[in-house]
N, C-alpha and C positions, 0 to 999 in steps of 0.2 A: 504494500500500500504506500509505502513512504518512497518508494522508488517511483510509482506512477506518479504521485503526487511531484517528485522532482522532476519530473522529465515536461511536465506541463509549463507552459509560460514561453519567453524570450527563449531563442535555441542554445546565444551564449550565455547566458545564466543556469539554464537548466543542465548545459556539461559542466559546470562548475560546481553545479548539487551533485551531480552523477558523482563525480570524481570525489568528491570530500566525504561522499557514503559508500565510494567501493568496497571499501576493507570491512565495511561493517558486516556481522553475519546476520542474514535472513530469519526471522522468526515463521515456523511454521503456523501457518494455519490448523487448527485440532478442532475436534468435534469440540473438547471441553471450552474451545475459546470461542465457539459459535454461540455455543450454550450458554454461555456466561454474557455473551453481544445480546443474545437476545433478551435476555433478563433486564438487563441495560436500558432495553428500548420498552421492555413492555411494564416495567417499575417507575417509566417516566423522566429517569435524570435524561434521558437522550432521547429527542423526538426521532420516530421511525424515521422519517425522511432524510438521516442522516445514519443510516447501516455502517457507513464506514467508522464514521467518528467511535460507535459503538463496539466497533472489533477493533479499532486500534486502543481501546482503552483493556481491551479483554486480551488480545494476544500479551500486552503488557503486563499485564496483573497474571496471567496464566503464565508465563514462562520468569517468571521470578524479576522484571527488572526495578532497578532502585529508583526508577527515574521514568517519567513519562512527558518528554519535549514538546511544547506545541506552543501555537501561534492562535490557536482556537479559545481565544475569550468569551467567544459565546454560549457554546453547546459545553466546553470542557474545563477550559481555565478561569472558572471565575469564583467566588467564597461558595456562592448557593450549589453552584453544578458540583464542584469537588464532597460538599460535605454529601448531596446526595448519592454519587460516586461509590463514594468510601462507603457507604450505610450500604449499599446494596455488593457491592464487592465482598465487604468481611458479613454481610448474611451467610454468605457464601461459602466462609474458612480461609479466605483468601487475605492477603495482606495487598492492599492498593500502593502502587509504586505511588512518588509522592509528583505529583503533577506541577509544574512549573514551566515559563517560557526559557529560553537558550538563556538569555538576558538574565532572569530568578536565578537561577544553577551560578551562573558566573559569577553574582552579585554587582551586577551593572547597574 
């Protein structure tokens, strides 16, 4: 997902994304992290119309990472969306990576 999302846009900007996420390893898509997308969407923090927003927060939370990157203040990065997020993630057993923009992490 974060690869399609790079390639979209300006052509030399989008190999600029390409190339600074090559190295990165690919999160599998799992049945558990559909499962968990869906929950996402039908619990309300993520309106359907945004499926992806919803499996990028679940492949995140299902494959252990500490950090979940985004530029999404709407649907994902904002007080109301995270705490609903986190509420519906640890229903689950799961520990929610902790959501912030590139900029949050760096302390920009």
């Amino acid at each position: 997902m974060v690869i399609q999302e790079a390639e979209q846009g300006d052509a030399e900007a989008s190999q600029k994304r390409l190339e600074a996420i090559s190295k990165m390893p690919v999160l599998p898509i799992s049945d558990k992290a559909e499962r968990l997308a869906m929950l996402l969407i039908k619990e309300c923090p993520i309106p359907e119309q945004y499926p992806e927003d919803a499996l990028h927060i679940a492949l995140a939370t299902i494959n252990g990472m500490d950090y979940l990157l985004t530029w999404n203040f709407t649907h994902i990065n904002n007080a109301q969306m995270k705490a609903k997020i986190m509420s519906v993630v640890e229903a689950e057993g799961y520990e929610c990576p902790t959501i912030c923009s590139p900029e949050e992490l760096l302390g920009e």
